[in-house]
C-alpha positions as CSV (number, residue, x, y, z in Angstrom):
1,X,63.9,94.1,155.0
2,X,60.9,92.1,153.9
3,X,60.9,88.7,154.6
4,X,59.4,86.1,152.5
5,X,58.5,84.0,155.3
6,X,57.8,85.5,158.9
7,X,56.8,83.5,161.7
8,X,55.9,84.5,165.2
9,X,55.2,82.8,168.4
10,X,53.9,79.7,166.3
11,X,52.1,77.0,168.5
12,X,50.6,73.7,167.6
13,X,48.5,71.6,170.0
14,X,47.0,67.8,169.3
15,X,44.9,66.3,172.4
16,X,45.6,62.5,172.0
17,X,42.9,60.1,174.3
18,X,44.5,57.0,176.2
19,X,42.5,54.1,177.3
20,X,43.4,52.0,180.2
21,X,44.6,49.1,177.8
22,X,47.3,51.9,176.7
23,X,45.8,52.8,173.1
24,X,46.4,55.9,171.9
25,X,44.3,57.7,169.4
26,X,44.4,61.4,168.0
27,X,40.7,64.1,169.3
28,X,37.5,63.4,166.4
29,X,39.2,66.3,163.5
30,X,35.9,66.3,162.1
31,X,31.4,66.5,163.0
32,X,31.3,62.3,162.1
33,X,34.4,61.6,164.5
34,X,32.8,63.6,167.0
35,X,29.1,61.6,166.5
36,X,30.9,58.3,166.9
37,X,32.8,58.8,169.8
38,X,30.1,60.5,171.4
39,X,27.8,57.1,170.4
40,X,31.2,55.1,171.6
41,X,31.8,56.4,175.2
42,X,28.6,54.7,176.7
43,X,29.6,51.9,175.9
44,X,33.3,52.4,176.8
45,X,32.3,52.8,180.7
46,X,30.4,49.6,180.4
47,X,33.2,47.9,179.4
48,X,35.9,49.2,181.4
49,X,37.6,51.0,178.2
50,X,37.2,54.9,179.8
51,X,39.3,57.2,178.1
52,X,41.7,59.9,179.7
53,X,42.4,62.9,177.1
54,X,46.3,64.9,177.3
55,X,47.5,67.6,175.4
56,X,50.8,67.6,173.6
57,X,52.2,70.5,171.7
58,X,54.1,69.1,168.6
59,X,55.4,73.4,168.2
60,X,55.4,75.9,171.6
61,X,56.4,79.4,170.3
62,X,58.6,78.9,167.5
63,X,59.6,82.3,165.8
64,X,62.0,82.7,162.6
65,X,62.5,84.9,159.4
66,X,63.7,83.7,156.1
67,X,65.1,85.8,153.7
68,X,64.0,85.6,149.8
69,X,66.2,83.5,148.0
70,X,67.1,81.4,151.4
71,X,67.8,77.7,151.8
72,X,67.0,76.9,155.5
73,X,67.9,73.4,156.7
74,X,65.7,71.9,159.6
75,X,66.9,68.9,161.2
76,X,65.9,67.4,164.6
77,X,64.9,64.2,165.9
78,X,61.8,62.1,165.3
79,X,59.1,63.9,167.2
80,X,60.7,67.4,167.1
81,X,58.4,69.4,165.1
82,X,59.4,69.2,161.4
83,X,56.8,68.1,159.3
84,X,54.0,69.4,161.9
85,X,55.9,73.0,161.1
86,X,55.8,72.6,157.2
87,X,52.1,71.4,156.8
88,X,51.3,74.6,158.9
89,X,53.4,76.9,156.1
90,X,51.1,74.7,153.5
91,X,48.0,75.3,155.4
92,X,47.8,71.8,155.2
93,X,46.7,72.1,159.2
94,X,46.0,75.5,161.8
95,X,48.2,76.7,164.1
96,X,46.6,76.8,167.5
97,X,48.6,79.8,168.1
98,X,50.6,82.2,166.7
99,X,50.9,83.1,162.8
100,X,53.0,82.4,159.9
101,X,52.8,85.2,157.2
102,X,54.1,83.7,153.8
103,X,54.7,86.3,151.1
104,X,54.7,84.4,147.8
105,X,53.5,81.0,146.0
106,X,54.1,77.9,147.8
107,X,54.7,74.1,146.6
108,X,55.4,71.0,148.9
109,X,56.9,68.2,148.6
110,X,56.2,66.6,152.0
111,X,55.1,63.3,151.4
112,X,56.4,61.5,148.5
113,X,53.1,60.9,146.1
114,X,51.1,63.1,147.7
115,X,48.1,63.7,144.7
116,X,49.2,60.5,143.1
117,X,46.1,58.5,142.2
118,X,47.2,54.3,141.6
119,X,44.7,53.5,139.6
120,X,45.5,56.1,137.1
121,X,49.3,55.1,134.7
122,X,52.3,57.5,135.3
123,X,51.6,59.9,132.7
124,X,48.5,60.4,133.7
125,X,49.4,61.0,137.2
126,X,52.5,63.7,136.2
127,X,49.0,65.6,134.9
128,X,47.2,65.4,138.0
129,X,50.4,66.0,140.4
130,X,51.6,69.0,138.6
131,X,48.2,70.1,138.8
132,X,47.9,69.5,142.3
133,X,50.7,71.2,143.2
134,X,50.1,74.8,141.1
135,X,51.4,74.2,137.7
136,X,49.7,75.0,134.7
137,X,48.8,72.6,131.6
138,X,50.7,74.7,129.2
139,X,53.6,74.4,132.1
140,X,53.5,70.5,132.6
141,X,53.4,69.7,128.6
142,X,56.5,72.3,128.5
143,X,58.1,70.1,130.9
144,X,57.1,66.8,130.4
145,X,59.8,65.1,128.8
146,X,62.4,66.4,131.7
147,X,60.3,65.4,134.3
148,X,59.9,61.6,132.2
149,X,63.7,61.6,131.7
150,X,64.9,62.4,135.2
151,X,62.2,60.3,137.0
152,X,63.8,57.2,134.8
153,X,60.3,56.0,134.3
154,X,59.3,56.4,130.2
155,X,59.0,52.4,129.9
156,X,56.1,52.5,132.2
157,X,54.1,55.9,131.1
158,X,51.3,53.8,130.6
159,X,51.3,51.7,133.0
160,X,49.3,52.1,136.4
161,X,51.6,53.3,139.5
162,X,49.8,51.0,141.5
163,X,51.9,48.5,140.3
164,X,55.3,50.8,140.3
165,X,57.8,49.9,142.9
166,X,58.2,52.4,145.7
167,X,61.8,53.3,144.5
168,X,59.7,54.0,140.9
169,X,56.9,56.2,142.5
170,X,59.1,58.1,144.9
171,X,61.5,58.9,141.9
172,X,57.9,59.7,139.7
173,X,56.8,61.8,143.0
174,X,60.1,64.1,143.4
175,X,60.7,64.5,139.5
176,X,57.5,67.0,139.4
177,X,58.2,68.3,142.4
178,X,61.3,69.3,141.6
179,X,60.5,70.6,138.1
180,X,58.4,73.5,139.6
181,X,59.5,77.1,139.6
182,X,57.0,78.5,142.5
183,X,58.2,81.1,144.9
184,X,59.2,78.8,147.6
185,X,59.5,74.9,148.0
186,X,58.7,73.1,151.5
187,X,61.1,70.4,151.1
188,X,60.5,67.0,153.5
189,X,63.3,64.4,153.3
190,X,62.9,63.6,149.7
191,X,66.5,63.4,150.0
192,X,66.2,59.9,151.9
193,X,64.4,58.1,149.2
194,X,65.1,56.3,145.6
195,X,68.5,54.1,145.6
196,X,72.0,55.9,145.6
197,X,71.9,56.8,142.0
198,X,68.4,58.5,142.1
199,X,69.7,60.1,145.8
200,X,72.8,61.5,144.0
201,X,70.6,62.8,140.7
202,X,68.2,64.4,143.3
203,X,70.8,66.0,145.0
204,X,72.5,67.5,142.2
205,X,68.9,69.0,141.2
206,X,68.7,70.6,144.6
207,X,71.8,71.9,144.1
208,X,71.3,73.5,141.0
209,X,68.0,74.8,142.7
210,X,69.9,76.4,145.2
211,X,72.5,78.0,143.2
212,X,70.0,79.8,141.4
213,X,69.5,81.8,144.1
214,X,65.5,83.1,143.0
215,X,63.9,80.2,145.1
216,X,63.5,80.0,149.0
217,X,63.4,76.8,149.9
218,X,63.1,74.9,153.5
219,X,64.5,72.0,153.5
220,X,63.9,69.1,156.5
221,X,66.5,66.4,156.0
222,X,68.4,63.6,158.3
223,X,70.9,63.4,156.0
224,X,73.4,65.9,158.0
225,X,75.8,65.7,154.2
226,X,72.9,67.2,152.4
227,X,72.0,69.9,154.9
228,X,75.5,71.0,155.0
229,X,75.9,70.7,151.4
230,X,72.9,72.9,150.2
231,X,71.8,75.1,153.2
232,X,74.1,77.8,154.6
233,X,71.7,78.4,158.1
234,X,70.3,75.9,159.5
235,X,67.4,75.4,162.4
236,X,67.5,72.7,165.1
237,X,64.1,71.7,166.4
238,X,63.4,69.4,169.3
239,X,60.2,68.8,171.4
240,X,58.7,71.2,169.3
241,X,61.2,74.3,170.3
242,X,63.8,75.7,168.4
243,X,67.1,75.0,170.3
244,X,69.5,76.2,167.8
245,X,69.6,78.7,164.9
246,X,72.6,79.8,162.7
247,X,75.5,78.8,160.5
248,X,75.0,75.0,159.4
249,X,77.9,73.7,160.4
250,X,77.1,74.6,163.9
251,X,73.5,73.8,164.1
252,X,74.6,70.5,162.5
253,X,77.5,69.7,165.1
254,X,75.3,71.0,168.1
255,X,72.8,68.1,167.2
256,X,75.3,65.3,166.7
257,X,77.4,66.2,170.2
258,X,73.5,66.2,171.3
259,X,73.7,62.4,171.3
260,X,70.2,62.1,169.8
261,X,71.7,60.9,166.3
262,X,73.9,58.2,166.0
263,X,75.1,57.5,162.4
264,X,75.4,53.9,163.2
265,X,72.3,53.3,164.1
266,X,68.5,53.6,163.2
267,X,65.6,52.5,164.3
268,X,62.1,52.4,163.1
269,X,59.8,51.7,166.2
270,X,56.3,52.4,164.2
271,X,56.2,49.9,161.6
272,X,53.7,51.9,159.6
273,X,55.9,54.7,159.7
274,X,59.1,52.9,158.6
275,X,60.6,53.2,154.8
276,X,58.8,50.4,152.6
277,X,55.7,49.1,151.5
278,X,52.6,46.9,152.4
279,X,55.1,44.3,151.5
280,X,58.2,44.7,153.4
281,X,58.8,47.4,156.2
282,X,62.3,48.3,157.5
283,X,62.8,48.3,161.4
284,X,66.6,48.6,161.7
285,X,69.7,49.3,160.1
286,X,73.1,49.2,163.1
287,X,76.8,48.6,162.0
288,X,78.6,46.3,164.5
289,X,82.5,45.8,165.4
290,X,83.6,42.1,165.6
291,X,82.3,42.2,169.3
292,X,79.0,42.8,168.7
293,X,78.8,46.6,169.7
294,X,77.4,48.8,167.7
295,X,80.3,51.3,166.6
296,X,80.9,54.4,164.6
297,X,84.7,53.7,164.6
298,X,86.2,50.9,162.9
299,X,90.1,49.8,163.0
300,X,91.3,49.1,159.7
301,X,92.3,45.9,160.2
302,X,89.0,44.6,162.1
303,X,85.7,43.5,160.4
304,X,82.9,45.3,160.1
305,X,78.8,43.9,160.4
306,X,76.1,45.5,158.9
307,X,72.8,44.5,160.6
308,X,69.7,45.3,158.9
309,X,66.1,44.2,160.3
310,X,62.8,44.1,158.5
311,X,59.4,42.9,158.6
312,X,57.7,40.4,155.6
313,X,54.0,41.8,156.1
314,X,53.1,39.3,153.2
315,X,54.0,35.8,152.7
316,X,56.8,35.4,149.7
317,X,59.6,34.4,147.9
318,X,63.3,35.6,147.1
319,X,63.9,38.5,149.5
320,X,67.1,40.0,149.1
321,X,68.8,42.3,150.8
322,X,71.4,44.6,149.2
323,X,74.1,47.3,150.7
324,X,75.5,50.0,148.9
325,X,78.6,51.3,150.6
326,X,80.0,54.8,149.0
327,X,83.0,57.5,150.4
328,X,82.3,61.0,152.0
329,X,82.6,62.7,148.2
330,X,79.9,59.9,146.8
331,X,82.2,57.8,144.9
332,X,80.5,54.1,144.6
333,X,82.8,51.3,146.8
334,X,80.6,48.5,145.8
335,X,77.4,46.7,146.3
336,X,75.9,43.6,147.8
337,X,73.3,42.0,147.6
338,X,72.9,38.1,149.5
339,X,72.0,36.8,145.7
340,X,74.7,33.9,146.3
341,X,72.4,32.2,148.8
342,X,70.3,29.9,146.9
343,X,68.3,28.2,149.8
344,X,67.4,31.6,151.2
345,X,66.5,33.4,148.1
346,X,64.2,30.4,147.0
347,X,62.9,30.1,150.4
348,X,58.7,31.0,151.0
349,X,58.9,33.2,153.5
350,X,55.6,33.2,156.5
351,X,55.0,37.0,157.8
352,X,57.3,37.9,160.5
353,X,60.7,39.6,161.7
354,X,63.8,38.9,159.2
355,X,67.5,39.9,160.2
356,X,70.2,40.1,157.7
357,X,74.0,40.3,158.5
358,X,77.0,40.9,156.2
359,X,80.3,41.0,157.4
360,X,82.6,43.1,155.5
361,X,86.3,41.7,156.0
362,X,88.9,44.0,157.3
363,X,91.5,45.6,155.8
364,X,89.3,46.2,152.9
365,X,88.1,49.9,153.4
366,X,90.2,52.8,152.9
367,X,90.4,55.7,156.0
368,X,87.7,57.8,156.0
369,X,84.0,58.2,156.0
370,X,82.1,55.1,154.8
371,X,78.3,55.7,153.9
372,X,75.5,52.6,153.7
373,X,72.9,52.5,151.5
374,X,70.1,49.7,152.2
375,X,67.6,48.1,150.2
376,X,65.4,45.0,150.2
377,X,64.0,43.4,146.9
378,X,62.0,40.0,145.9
379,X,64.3,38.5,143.1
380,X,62.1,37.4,140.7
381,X,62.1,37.7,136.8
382,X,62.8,41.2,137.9
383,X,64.0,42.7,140.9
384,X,60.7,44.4,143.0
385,X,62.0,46.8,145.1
386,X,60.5,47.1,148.4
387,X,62.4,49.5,150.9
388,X,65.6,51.6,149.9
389,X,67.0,54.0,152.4
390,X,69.9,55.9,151.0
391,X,72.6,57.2,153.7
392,X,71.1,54.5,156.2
393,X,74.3,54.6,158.3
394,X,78.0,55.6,158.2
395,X,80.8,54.9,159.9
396,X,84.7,55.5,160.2
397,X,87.4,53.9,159.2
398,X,90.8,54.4,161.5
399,X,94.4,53.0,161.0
400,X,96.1,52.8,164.5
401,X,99.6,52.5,162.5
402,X,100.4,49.3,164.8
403,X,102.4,48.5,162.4
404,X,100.3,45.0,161.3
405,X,97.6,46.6,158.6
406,X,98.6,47.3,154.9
407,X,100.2,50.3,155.5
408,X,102.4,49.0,157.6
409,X,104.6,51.8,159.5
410,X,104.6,53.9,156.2
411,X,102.6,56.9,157.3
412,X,102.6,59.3,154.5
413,X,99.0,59.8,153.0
414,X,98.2,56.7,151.0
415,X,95.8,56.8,147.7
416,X,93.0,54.7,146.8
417,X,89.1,54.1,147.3
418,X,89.8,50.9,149.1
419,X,92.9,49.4,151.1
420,X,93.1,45.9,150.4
421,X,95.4,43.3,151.8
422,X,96.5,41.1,149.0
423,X,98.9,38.6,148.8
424,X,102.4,39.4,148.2
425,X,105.8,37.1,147.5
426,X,109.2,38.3,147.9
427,X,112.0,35.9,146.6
428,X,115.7,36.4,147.3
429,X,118.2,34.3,145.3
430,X,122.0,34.9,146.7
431,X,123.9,35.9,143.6
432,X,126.4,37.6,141.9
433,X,125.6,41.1,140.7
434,X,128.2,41.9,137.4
């Protein structure tokens, strides 16, 4: 059989340098890096700031095939290889060993506005991204309206991205990605941008994509719903190895008994890594039970805390922060946002660490699979937003049938999005019945 993509014994090695103070920086990449630290390290030993270099392999001896037509999921954890293994497929960056033999055109979508120029409006830039990533004047202008309309961004053609929110760029960004035909699509967690409505329209793109069946696409997701939804083999990758290869479901299941992903919980250490902008950066999303711990497993009947950190980079006004919360088949709940709170929306916020709790009251949710979408905004004459994370957390709702929640004893499957305990009045009058 002949394989679209074929790679064997694929290696990738970065030296990183550590000074005794603990900094770490990446080996000079290019002749003016090199002149400068070589003008540098005189001075270094001076000062007591010597350097020791290590060698880390972000990919050891990966090998894999992928059929024509294919949708491969990758998943892992932070650190495990992903987007170091689809830059090498883009010859975006060398393998140091090994070789990747790709047989047909390739288009990436690895990091959301990639090509994007801010100075230049949105139109302008749908021009110089489809170029960028292969297609053809004739092809964009054939195009254009479809990639307008599902981007949800014709109000603001002419208007510079540089001052689009990050929800508007991203959903710019994967609109003309996604609007390509080439031969295969390198696909990097586009899946955890835009708010819930642009995740679920991007989604349902990818799925139309994939049902197609004339595109081979790798996809690289933490969104387990949407691996398992779109790709029917997927590859687990950690510390730059494969560990697991095969049917999704258990690749997927391998990686969450792994303990290395917990849906109620994440964590961004780097802050210039985490979702946002050079306003507002997200470090942490957890859901709490009513003791504090963070849980994946809520009783019915107990209250539920969603804990959401994030740094204000720049002094300002009216942050809010909003949740989204939605079942296992993507049906909206409701949202929340902390809009009722005057005194903190008005309030000028200095730069620093900000923590926002909601409690959601039990006996509220129904059984089942509760997803979390997060965003953060500054509430002005129009919303700006700032960070949105769709699928942020999840978490399950259990009924212990103790006989105390709203179902009571009554155990037959019970209907409904949400389970609420409302007030009820029973009145018995003694009387004759003719």
């Amino acid at each position: 059989m002949d394989y679209i993509i074929d790679v064997e014994n694929l290696s990738k090695k970065y030296r990183i340098f550590r000074q005794k103070e603990g900094l770490i920086y990446s080996a000079p990449n290019n002749f003016r890096d090199e002149l400068i630290d070589t003008v540098k390290k005189p001075f270094q030993r001076l000062s007591g700031q010597e350097t020791s270099k290590e060698d880390v392999w972000a990919l050891k001896n990966i090998s894999f095939k992928v059929e024509p037509g294919e949708i491969l999921g990758i998943i892992g954890p932070n650190g495990a290889g992903k987007s170091t293994l689809l830059k090498i497929l883009t010859r975006i960056t060398p393998p140091t060993e090994g070789k990747a033999i790709i047989n047909g055109r390739v288009s990436s979508l690895l990091e959301v506005g990639t090509g994007f120029h801010y100075e230049l409006t949105g139109k302008e830039n749908i021009y110089l991204n489809g170029a960028v990533l292969g297609m053809k004047k004739k092809e964009i202008e054939k195009k254009f309206d479809k990639i307008v309309e599902f981007a949800g961004v014709r109000k603001f053609l002419n208007t510079p991205i540089k001052r689009y929110s990050s929800g508007m760029t991203v959903r710019l960004a994967f609109s003309v990605a996604a609007h390509l035909e080439p031969d295969i699509l390198l696909v990097d967690e586009v899946l955890s941008v835009g708010d819930a409505a642009f995740q679920k329209k991007s989604f349902n793109k990818m799925e139309k994509v994939t049902k197609q069946g004339d595109r081979t696409i790798l996809f690289v997701s933490h969104n387990m719903e949407a691996i398992q939804g779109l790709c029917k083999r997927t590859m687990l990758l950690d510390k730059g190895k494969i560990i697991k290869i095969g049917p999704t479901k258990e690749v997927v299941r391998k990686y969450l008994d792994s303990g290395k992903i917990s849906p109620a919980k994440r964590v961004w250490v780097d802050v210039h890594q985490a979702p946002g902008d050079d306003v507002i950066r997200l470090k942490a999303v957890r859901v709490k039970d009513k003791s504090g711990k963070i849980s994946e497993n809520i009783d019915i009947r107990e209250p539920v805390f969603i804990e959401m950190e994030y740094w204000n980079l720049k002094p300002g006004p009216q942050r809010v922060a909003g949740l989204h919360f939605y079942n296992e088949k993507g049906v909206s709940l409701f949202t929340s946002y902390d809009l009722h709170n005057l005194d903190w929306r008005k309030k000028i916020l200095k730069t620093g660490l900000v923590k926002s709790i909601c409690k959601v009251p039990g006996n509220l949710f129904a059984e089942g699979r509760i997803f979390v979408s997060i965003a953060v905004n500054t509430y002005l004459f129009v919303s700006l937003e700032h960070v949105s994370v769709p699928n942020a957390v999840s978490f399950n709702i259990f009924d212990s049938f103790s006989g105390d929640s709203v179902r009571g004893d009554f155990k037959v499957p019970w209907t409904g999005l949400v389970r609420p305990m409302l007030e009820w009045e029973n009145i018995f009058k003694e009387k004759e019945i003719k």
